[in-house]
C-alpha positions in Angstrom: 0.0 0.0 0.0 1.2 3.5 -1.2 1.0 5.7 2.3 -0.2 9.3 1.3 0.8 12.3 3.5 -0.7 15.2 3.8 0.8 18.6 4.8 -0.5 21.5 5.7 1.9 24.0 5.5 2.9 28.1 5.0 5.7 29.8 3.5 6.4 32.0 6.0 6.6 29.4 8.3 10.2 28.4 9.3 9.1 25.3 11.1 7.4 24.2 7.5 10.8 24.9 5.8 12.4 22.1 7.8 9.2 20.0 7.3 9.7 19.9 3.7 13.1 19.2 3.9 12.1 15.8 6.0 9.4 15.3 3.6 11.8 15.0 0.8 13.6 12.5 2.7 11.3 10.8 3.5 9.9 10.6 -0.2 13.2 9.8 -1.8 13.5 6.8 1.1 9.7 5.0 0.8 8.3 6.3 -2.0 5.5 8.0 -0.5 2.6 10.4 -2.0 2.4 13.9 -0.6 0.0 16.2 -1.1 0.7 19.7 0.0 -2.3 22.1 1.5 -1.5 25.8 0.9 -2.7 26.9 4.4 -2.5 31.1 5.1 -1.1 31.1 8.8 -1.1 35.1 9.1 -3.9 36.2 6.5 -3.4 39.8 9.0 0.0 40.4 8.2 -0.5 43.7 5.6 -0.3 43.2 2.2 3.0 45.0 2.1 4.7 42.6 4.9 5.1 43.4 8.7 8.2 43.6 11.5 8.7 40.7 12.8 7.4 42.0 16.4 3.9 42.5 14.3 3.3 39.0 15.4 4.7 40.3 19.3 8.2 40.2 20.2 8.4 37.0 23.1 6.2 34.9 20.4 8.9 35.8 17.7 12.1 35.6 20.2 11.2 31.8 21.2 10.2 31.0 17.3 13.3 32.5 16.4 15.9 30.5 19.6 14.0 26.9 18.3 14.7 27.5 14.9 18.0 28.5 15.2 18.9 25.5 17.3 17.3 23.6 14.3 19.4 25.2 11.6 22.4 24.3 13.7 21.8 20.7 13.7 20.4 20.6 10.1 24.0 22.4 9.2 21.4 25.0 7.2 22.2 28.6 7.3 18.9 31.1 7.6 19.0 34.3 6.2 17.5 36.7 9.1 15.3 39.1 8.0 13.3 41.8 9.9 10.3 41.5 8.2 7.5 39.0 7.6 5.6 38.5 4.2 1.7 38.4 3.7 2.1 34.9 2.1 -1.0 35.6 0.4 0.4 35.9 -3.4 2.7 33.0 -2.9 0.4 30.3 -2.2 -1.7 31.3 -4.9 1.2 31.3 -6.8 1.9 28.0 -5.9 -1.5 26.8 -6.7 -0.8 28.2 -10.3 2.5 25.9 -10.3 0.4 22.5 -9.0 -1.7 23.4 -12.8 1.7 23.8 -14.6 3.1 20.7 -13.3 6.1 22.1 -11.5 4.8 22.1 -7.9 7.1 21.1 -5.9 10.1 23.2 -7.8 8.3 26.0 -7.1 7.8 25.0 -3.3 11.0 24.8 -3.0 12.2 27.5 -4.3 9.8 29.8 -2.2 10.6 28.6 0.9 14.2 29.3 -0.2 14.0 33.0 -1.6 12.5 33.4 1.8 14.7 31.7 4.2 17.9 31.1 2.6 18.4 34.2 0.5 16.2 36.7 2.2 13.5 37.8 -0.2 10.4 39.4 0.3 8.2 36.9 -1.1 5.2 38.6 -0.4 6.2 40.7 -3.8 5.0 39.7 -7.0 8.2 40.4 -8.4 10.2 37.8 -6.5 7.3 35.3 -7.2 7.6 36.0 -11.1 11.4 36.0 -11.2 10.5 32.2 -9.6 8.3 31.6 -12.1 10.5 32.6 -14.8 13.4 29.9 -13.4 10.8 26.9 -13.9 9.9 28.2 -17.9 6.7 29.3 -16.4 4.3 31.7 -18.5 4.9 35.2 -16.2 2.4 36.9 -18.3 -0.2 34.5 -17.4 1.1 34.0 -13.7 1.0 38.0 -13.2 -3.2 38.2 -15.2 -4.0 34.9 -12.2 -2.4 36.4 -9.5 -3.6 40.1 -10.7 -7.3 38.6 -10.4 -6.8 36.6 -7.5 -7.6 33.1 -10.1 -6.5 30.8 -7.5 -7.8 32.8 -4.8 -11.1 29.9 -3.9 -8.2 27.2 -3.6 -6.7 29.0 -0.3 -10.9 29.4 0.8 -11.0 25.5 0.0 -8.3 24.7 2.5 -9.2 26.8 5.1 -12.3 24.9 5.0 -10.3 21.5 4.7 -8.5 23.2 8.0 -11.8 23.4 9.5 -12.5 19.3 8.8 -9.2 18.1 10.2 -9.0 20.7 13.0 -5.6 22.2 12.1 -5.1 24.8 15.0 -1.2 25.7 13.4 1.4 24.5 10.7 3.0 22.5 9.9 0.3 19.5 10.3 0.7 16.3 8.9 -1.8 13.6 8.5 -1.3 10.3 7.1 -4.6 7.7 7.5 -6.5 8.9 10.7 -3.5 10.4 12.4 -2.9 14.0 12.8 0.9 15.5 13.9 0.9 19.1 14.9 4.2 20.8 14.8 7.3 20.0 13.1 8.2 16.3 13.3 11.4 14.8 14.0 12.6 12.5 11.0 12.2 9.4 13.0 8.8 10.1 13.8 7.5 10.7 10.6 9.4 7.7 9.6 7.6 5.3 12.4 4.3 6.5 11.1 4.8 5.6 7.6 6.5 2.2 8.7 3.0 2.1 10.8 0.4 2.8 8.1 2.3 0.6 5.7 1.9 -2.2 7.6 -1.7 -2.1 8.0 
């Protein structure tokens, strides 16, 4: 039996950055089937992007300690940046990628422009120049996100968020069980093994 995970998961999330890189792992090693959910953590944060104390400064100050300590063991170097994006254009972005076929490039490569190089990728721009990498139209990219096209895929998951009772990202789910928070390898691992077996 093919296990299928599902993620639910936000680009502005650091904790979903090191969740996809334990996803890929985890794909390459059991050929699993993941399916990611484009979940808006901080649909408040302005359109323009926010300080990183717009979210308060203790919340930000522990996020920040954990994922440091992270980075460390992963041997990943973060680019710290002051701000925060409004992820909004991005997922829909990425929506647009999952109809071009180059998904999980793109997904990649946002979290990346965000984490590892710095970018704002709250700005069209960035999300184009992206685009542009992967051989994507960034005519039509710029009309969909322009019009907000893919915006009813982000309603559909918060709804889907509403179903499984996601109260934060990342989430994974995989059969009837739900994991909230990022996931050490091993236990991602151990659930597949689990659900396999069934």
């Amino acid at each position: 039996m093919k296990a299928k995970l599902i993620v639910f998961s936000d680009y502005i999330c650091p904790f979903c950055f090191f969740a996809l890189r334990r996803v890929e792992r985890l794909r390459e090693e059991d050929k699993i089937e993941v399916e990611w959910k484009n979940y808006e953590l901080h649909p408040y944060i302005p359109p323009n992007g926010a300080p990183k104390h717009f979210l308060g400064k203790a919340y930000m100050d522990i996020v920040e300690q954990s994922i440091k300590k992270i980075a460390e063991i992963e041997n990943v170097e973060l680019k710290s940046t002051p701000f925060i994006p409004n992820s909004h254009l991005a997922l829909e972005a990425s929506e647009f990628a999952k109809d071009k076929g180059v998904f999980e490039s793109f997904h990649k490569m946002v979290f990346e422009a965000y984490f590892l190089e710095g970018k704002d990728i709250g700005k069209k721009d960035i999300l184009l120049s992206i685009a542009g990498k992967l051989k994507l139209d960034t005519e039509e990219l710029s009309n969909a996100l322009d019009n907000h096209l893919y915006h009813t895929r982000l309603e559909e998951v918060l709804r889907e968020k509403i179903l499984y009772g996601i109260i934060g990202t990342p989430t994974f789910i995989m059969g009837k069980t739900k994991l909230v928070g990022l996931q050490e390898y091993s236990t991602l691992k151990e659930l597949i093994t689990q659900i396999k077996g069934r």
